[in-house]
mmCIF file of the N, C-alpha and C atoms, coordinates in Angstrom:
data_MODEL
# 
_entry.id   MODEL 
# 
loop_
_atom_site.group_PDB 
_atom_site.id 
_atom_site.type_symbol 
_atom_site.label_atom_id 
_atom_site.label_alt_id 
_atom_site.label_comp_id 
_atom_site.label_asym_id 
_atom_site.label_entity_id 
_atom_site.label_seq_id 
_atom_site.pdbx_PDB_ins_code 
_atom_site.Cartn_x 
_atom_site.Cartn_y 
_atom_site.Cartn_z 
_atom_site.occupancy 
_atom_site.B_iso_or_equiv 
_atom_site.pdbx_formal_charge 
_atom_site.auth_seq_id 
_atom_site.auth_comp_id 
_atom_site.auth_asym_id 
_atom_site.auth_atom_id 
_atom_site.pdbx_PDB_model_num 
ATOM 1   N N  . UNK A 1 1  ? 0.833   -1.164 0.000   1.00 0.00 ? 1  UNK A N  1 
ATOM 2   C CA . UNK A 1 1  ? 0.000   0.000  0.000   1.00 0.00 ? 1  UNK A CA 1 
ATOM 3   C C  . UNK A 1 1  ? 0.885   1.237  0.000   1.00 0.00 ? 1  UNK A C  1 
ATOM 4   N N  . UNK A 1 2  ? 0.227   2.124  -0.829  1.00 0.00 ? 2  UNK A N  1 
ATOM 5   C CA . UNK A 1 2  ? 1.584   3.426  -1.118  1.00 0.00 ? 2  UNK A CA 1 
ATOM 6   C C  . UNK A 1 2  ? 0.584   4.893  -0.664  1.00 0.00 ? 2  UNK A C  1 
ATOM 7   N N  . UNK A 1 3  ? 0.830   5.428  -0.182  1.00 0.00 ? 3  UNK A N  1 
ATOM 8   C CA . UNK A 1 3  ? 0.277   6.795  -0.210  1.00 0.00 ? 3  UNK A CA 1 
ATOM 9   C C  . UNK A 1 3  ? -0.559  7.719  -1.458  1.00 0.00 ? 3  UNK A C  1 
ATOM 10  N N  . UNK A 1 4  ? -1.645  8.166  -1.696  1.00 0.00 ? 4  UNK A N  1 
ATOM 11  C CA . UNK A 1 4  ? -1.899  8.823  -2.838  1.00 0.00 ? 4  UNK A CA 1 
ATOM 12  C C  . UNK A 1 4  ? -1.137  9.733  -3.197  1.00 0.00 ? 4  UNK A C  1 
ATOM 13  N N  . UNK A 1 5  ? -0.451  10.424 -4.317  1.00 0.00 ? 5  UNK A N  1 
ATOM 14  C CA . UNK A 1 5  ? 0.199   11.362 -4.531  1.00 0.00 ? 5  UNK A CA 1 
ATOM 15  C C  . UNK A 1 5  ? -0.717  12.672 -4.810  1.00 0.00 ? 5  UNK A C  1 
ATOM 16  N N  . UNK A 1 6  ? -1.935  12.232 -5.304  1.00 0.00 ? 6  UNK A N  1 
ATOM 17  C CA . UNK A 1 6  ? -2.661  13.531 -5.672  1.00 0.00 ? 6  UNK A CA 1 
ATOM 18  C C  . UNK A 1 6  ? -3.762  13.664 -4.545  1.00 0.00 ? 6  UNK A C  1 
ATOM 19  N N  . UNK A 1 7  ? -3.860  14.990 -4.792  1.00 0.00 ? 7  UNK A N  1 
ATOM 20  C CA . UNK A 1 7  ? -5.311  15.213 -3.772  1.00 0.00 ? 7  UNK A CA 1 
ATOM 21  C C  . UNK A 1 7  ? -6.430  14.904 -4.086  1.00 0.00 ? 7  UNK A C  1 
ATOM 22  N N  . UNK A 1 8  ? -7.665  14.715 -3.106  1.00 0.00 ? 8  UNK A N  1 
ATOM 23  C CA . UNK A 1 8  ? -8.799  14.345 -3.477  1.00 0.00 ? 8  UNK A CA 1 
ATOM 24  C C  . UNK A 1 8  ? -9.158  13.107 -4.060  1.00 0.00 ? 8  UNK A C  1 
ATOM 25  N N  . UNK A 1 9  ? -8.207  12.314 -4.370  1.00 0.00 ? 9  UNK A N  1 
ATOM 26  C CA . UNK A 1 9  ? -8.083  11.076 -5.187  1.00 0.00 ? 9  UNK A CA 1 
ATOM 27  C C  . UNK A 1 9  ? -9.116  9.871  -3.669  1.00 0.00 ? 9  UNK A C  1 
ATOM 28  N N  . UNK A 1 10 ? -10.085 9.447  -3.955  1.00 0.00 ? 10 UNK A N  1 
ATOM 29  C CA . UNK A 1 10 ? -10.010 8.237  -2.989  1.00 0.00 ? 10 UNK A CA 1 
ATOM 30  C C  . UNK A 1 10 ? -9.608  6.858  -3.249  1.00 0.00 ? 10 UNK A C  1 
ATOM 31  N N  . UNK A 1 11 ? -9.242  6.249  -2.017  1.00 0.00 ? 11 UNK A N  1 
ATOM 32  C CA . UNK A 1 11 ? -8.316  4.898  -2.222  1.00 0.00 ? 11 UNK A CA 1 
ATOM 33  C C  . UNK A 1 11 ? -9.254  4.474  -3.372  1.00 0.00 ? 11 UNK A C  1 
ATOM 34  N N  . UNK A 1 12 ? -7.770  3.677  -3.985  1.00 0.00 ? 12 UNK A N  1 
ATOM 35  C CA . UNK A 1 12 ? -8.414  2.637  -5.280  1.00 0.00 ? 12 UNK A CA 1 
ATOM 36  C C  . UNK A 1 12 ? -7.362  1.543  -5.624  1.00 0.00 ? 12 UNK A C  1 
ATOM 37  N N  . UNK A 1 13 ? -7.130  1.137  -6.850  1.00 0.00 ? 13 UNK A N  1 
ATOM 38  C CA . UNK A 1 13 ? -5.945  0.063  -6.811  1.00 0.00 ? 13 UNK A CA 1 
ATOM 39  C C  . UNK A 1 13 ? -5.470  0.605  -8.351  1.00 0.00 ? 13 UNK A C  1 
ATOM 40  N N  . UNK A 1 14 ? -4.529  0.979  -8.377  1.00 0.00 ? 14 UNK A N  1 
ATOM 41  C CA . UNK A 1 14 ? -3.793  1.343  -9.565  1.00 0.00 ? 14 UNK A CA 1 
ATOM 42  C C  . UNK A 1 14 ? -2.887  0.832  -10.052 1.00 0.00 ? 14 UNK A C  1 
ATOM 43  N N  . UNK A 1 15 ? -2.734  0.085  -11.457 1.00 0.00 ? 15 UNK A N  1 
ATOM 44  C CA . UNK A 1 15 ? -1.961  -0.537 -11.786 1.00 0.00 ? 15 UNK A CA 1 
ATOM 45  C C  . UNK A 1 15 ? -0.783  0.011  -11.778 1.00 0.00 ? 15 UNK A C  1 
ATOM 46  N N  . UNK A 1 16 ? 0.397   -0.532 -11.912 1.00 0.00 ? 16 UNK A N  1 
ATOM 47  C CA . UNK A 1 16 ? 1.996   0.325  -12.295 1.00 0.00 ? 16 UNK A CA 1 
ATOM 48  C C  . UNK A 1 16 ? 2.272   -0.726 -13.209 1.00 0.00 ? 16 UNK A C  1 
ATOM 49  N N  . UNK A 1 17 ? 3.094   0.230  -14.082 1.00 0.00 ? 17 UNK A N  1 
ATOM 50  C CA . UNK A 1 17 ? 4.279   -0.256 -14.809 1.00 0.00 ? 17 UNK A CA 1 
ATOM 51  C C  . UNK A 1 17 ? 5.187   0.580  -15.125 1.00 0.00 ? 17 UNK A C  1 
ATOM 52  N N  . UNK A 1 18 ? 6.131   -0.754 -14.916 1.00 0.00 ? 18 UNK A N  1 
ATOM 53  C CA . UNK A 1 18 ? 7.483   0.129  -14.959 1.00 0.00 ? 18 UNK A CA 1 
ATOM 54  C C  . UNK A 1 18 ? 8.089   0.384  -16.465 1.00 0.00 ? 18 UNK A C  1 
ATOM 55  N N  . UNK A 1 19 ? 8.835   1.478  -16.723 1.00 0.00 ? 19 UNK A N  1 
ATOM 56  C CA . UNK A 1 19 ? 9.100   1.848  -18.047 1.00 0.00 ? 19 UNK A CA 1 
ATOM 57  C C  . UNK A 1 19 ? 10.288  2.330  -17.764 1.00 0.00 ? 19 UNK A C  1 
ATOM 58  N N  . UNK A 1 20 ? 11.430  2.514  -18.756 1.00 0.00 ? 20 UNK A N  1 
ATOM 59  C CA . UNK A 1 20 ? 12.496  2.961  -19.152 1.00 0.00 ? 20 UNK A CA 1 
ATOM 60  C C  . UNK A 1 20 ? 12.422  4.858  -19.301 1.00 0.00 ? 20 UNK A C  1 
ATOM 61  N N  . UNK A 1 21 ? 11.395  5.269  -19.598 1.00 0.00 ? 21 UNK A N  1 
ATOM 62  C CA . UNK A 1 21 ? 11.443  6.919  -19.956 1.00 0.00 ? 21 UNK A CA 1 
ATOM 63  C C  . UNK A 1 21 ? 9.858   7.293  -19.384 1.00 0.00 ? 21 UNK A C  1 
ATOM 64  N N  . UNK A 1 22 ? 9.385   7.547  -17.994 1.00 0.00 ? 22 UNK A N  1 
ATOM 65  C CA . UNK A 1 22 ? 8.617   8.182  -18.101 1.00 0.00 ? 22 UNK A CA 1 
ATOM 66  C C  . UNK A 1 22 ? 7.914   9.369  -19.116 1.00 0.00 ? 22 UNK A C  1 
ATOM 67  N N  . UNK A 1 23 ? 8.868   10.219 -19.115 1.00 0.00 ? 23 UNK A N  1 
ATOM 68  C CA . UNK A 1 23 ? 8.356   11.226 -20.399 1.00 0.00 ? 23 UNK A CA 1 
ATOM 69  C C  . UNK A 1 23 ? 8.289   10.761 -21.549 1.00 0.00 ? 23 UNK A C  1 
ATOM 70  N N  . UNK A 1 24 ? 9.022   10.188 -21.718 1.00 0.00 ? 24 UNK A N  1 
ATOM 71  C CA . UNK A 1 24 ? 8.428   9.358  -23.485 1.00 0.00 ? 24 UNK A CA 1 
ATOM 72  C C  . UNK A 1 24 ? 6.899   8.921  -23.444 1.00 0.00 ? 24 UNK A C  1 
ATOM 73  N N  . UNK A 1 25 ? 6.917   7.985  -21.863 1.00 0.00 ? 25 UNK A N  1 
ATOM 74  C CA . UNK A 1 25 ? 5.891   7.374  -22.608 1.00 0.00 ? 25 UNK A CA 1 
ATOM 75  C C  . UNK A 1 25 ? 4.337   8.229  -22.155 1.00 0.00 ? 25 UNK A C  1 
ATOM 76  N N  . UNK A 1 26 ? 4.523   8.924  -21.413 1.00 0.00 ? 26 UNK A N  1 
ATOM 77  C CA . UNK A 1 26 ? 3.428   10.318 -21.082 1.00 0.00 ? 26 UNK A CA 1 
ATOM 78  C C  . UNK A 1 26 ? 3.380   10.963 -22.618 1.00 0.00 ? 26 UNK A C  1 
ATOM 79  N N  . UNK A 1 27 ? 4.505   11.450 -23.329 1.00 0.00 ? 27 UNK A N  1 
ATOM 80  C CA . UNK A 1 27 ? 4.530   11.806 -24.295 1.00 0.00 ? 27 UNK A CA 1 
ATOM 81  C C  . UNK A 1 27 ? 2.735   10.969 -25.342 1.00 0.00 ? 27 UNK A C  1 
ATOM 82  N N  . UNK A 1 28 ? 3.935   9.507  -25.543 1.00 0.00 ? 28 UNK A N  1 
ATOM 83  C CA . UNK A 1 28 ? 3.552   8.503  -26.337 1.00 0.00 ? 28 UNK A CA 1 
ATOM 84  C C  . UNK A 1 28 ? 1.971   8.468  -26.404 1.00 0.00 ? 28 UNK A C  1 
ATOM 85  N N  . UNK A 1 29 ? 1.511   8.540  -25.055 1.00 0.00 ? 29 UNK A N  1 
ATOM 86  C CA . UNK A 1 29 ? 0.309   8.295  -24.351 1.00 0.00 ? 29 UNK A CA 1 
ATOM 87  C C  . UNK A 1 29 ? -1.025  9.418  -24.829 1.00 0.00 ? 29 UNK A C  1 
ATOM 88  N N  . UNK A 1 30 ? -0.409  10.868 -24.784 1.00 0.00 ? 30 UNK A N  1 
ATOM 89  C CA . UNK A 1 30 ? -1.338  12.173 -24.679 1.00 0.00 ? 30 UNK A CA 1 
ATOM 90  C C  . UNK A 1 30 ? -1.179  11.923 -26.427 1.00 0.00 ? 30 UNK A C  1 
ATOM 91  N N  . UNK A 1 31 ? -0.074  11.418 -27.535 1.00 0.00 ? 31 UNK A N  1 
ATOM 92  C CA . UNK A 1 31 ? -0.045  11.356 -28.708 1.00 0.00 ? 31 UNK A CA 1 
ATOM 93  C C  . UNK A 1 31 ? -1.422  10.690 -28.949 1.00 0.00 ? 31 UNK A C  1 
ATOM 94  N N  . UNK A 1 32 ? -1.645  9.579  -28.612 1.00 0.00 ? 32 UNK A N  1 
ATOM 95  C CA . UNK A 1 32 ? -2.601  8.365  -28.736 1.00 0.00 ? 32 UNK A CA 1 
ATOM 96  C C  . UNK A 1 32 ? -3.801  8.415  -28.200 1.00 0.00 ? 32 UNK A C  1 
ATOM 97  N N  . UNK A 1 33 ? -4.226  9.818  -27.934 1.00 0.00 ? 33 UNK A N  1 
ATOM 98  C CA . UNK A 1 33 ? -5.773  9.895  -27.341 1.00 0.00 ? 33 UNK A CA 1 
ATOM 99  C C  . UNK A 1 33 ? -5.652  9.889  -26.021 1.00 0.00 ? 33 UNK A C  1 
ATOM 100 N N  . UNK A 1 34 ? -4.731  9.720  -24.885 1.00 0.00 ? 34 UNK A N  1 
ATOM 101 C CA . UNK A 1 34 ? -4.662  9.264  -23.867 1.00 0.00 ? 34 UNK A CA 1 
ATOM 102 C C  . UNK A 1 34 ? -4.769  11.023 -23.155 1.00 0.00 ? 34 UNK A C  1 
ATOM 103 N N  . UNK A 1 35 ? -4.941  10.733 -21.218 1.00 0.00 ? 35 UNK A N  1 
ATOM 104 C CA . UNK A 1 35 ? -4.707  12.393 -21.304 1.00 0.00 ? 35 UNK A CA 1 
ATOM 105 C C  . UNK A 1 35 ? -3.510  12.259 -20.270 1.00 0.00 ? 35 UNK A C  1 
ATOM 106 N N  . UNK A 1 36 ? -3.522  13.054 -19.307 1.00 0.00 ? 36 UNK A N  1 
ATOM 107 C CA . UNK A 1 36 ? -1.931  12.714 -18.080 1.00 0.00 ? 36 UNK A CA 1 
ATOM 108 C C  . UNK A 1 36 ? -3.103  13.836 -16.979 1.00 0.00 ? 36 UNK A C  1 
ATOM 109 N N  . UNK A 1 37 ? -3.345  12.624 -15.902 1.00 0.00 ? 37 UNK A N  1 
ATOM 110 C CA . UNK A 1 37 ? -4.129  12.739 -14.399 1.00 0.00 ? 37 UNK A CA 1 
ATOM 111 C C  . UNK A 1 37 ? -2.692  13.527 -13.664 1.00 0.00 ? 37 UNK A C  1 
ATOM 112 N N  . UNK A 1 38 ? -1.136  12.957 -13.235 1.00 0.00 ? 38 UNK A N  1 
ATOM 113 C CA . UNK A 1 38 ? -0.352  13.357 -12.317 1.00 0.00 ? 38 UNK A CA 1 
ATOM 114 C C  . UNK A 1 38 ? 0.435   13.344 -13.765 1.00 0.00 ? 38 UNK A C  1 
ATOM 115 N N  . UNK A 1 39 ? 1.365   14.720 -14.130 1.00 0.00 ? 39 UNK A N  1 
ATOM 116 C CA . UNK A 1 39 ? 2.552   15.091 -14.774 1.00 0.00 ? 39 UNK A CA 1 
ATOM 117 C C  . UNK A 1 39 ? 3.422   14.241 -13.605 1.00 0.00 ? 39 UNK A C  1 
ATOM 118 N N  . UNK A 1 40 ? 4.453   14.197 -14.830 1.00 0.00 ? 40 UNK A N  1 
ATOM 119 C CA . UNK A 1 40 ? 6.138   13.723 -14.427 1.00 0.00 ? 40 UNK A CA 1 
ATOM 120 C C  . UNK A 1 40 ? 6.427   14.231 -13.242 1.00 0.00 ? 40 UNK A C  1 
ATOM 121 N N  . UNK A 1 41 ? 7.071   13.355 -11.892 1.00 0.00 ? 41 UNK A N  1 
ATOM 122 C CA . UNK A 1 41 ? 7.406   13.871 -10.900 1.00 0.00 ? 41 UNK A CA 1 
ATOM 123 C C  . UNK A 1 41 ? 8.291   12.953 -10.292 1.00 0.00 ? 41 UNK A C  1 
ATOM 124 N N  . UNK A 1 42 ? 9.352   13.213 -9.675  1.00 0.00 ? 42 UNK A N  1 
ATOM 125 C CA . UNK A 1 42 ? 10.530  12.609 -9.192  1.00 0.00 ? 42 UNK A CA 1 
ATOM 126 C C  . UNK A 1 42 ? 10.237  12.812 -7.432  1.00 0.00 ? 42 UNK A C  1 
ATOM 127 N N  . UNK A 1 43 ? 9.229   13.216 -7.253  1.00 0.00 ? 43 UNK A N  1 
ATOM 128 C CA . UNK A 1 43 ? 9.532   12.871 -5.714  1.00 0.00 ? 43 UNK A CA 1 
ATOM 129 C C  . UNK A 1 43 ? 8.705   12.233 -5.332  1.00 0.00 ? 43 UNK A C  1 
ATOM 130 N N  . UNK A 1 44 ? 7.990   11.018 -6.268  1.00 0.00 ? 44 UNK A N  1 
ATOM 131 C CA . UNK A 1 44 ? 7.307   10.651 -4.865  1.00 0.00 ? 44 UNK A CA 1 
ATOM 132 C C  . UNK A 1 44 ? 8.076   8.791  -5.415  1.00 0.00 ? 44 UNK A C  1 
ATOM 133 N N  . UNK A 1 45 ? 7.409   8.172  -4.041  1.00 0.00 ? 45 UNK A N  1 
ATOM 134 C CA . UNK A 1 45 ? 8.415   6.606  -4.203  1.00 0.00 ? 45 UNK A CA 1 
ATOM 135 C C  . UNK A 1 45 ? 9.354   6.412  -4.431  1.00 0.00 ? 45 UNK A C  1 
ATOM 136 N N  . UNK A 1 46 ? 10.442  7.469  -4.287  1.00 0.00 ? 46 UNK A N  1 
ATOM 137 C CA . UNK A 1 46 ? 11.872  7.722  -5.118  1.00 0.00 ? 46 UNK A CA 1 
ATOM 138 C C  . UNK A 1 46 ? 12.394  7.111  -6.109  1.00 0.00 ? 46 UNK A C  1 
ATOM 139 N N  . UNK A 1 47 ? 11.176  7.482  -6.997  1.00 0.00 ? 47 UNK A N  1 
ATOM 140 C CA . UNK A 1 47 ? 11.266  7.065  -8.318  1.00 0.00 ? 47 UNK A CA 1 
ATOM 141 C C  . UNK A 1 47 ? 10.781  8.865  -9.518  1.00 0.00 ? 47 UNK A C  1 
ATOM 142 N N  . UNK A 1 48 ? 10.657  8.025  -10.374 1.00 0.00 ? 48 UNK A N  1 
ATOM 143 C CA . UNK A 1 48 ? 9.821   9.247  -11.676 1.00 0.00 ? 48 UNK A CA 1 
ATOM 144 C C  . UNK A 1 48 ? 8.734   8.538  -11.503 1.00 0.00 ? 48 UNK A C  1 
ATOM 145 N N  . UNK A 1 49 ? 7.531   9.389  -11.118 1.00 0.00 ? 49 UNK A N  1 
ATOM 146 C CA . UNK A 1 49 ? 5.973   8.932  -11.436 1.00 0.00 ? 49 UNK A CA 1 
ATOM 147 C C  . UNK A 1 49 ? 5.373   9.525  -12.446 1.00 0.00 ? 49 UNK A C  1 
ATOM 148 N N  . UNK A 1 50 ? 4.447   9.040  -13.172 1.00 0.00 ? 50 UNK A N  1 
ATOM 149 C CA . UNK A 1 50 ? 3.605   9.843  -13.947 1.00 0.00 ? 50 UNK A CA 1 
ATOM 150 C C  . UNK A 1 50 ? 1.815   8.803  -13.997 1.00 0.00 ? 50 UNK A C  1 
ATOM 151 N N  . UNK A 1 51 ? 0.663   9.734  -13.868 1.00 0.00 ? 51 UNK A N  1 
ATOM 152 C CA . UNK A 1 51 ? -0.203  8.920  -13.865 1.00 0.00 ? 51 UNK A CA 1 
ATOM 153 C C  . UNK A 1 51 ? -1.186  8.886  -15.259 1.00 0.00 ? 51 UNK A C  1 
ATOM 154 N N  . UNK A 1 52 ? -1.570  8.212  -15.916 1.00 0.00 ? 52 UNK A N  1 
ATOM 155 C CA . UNK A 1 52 ? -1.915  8.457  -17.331 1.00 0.00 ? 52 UNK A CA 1 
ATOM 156 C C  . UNK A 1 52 ? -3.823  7.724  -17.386 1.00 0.00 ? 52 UNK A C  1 
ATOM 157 N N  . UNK A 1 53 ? -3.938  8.155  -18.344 1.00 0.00 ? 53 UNK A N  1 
ATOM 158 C CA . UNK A 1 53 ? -5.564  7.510  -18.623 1.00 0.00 ? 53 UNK A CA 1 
ATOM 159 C C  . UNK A 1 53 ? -5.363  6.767  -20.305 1.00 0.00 ? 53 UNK A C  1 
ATOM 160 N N  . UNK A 1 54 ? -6.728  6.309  -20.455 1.00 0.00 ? 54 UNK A N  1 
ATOM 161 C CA . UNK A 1 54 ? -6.420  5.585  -22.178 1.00 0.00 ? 54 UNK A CA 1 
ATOM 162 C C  . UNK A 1 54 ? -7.914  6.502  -22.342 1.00 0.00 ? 54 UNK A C  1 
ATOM 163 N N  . UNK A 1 55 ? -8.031  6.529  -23.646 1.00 0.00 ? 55 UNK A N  1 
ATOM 164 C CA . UNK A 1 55 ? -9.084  7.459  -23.782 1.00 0.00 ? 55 UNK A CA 1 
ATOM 165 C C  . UNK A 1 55 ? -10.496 7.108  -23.369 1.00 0.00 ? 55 UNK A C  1 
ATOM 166 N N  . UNK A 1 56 ? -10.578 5.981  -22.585 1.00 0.00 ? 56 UNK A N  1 
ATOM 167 C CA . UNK A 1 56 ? -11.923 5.616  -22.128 1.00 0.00 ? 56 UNK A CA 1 
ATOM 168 C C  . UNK A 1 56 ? -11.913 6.126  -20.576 1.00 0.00 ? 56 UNK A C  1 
ATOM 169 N N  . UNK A 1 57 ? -10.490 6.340  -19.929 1.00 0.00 ? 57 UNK A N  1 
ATOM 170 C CA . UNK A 1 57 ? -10.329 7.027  -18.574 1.00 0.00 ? 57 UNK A CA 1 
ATOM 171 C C  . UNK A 1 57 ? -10.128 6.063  -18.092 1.00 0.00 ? 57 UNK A C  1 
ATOM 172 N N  . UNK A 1 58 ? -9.208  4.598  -18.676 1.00 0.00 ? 58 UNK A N  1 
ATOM 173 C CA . UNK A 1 58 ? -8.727  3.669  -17.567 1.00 0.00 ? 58 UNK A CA 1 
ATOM 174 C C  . UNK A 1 58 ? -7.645  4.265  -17.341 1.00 0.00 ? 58 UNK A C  1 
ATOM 175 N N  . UNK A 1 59 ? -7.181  4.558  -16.275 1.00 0.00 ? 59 UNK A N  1 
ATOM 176 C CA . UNK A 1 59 ? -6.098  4.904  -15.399 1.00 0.00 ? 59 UNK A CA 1 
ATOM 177 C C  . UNK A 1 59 ? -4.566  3.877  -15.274 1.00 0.00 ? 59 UNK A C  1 
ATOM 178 N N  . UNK A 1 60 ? -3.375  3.986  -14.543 1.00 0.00 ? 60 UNK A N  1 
ATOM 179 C CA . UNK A 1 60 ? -2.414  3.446  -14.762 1.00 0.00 ? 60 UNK A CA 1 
ATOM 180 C C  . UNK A 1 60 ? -0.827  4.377  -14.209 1.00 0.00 ? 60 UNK A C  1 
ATOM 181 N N  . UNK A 1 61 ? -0.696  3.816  -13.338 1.00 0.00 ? 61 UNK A N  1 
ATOM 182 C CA . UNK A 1 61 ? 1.355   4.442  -13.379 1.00 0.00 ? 61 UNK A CA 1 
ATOM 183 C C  . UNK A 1 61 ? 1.941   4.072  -13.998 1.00 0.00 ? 61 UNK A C  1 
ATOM 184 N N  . UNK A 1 62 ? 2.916   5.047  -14.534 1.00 0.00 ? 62 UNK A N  1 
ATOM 185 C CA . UNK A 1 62 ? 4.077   4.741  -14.799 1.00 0.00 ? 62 UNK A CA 1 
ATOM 186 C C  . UNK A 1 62 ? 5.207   4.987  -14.166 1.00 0.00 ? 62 UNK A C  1 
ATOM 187 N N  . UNK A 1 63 ? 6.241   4.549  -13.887 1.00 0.00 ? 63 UNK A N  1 
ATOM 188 C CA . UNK A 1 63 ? 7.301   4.480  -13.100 1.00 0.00 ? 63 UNK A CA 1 
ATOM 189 C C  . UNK A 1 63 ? 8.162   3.916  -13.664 1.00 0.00 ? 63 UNK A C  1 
ATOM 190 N N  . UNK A 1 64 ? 9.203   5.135  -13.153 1.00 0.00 ? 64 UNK A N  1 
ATOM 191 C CA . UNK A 1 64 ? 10.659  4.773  -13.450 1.00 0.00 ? 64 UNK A CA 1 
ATOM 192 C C  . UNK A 1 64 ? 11.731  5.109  -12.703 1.00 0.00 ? 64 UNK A C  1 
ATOM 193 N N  . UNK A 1 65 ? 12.322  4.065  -12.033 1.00 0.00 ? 65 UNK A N  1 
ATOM 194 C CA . UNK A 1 65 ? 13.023  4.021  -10.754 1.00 0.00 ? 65 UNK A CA 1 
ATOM 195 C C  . UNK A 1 65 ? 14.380  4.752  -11.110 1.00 0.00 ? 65 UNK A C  1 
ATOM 196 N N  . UNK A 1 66 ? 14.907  5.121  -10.024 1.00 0.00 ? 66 UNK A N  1 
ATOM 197 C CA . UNK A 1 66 ? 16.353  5.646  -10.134 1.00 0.00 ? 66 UNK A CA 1 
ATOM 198 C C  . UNK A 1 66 ? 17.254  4.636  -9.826  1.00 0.00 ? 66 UNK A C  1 
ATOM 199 N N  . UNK A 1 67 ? 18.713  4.919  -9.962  1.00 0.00 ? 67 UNK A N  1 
ATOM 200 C CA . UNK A 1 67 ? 19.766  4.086  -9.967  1.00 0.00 ? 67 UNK A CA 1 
ATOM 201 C C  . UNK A 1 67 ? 19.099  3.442  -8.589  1.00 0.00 ? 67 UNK A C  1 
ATOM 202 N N  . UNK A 1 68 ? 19.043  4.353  -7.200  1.00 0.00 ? 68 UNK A N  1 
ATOM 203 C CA . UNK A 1 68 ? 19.303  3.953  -6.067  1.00 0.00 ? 68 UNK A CA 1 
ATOM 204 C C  . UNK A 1 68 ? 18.462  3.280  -5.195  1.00 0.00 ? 68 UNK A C  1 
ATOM 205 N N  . UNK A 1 69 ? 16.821  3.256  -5.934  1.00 0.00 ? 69 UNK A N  1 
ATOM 206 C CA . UNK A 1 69 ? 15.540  2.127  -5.520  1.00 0.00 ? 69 UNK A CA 1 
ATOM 207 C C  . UNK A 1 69 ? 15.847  1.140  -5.562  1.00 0.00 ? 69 UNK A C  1 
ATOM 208 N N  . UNK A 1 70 ? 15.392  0.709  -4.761  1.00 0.00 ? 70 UNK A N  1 
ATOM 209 C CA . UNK A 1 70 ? 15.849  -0.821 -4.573  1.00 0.00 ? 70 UNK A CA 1 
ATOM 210 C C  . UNK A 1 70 ? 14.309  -1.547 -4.589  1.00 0.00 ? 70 UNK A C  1 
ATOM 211 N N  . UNK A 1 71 ? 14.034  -2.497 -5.449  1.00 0.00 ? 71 UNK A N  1 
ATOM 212 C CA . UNK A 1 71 ? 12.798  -2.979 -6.022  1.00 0.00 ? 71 UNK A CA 1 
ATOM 213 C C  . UNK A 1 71 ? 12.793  -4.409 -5.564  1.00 0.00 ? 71 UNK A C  1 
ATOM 214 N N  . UNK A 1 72 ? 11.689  -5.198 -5.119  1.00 0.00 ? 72 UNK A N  1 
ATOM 215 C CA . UNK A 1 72 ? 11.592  -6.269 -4.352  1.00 0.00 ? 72 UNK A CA 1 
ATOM 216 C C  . UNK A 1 72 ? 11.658  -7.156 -5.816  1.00 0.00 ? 72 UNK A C  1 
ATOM 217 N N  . UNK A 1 73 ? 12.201  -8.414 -5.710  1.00 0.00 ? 73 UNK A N  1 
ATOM 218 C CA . UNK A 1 73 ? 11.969  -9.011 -7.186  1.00 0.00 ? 73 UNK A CA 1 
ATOM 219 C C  . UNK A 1 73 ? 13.022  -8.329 -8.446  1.00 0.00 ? 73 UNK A C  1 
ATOM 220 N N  . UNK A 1 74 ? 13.599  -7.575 -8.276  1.00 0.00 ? 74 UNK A N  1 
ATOM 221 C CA . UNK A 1 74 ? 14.350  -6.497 -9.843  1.00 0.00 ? 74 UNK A CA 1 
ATOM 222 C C  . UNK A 1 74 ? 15.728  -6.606 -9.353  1.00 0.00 ? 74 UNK A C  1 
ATOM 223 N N  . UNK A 1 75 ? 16.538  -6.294 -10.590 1.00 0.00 ? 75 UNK A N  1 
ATOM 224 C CA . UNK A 1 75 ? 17.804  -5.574 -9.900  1.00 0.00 ? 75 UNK A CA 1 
ATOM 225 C C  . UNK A 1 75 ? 18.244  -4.531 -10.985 1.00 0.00 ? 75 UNK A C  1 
# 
């Protein structure tokens, strides 16, 4: 369980995936009909977050860890 990053948000279950370039794929995403709920942000989970929709408003993280996260399962 992780903290909400945005306000007003109530608990829910949000998928993550992890990606190589947050901004690319926020980019990739708003290209493709998609819109961006949380812009690019490096402080929260000490990672890069970004939160995205698909154009029907399914929701989704993306994340992209820094050198120094240490990920259960990854290296």
């Amino acid at each position: 369980m992780l903290e909400i990053p945005v306000k007003d948000v109530q608990p829910n279950w949000l998928p993550t995936i992890r990606v190589t370039d947050v901004h690319a794929t926020v980019a990739k995403a708003v290209a493709l009909g998609g819109r961006v709920i949380m812009a690019p942000r490096d402080d929260v989970r000490n990672a890069t977050v970004a939160i995205i929709a698909d154009p029907t408003g399914a929701a989704l993280t993306v994340q992209q860890w820094n050198g120094t996260a240490s990920v259960a399962g990854t290296k």
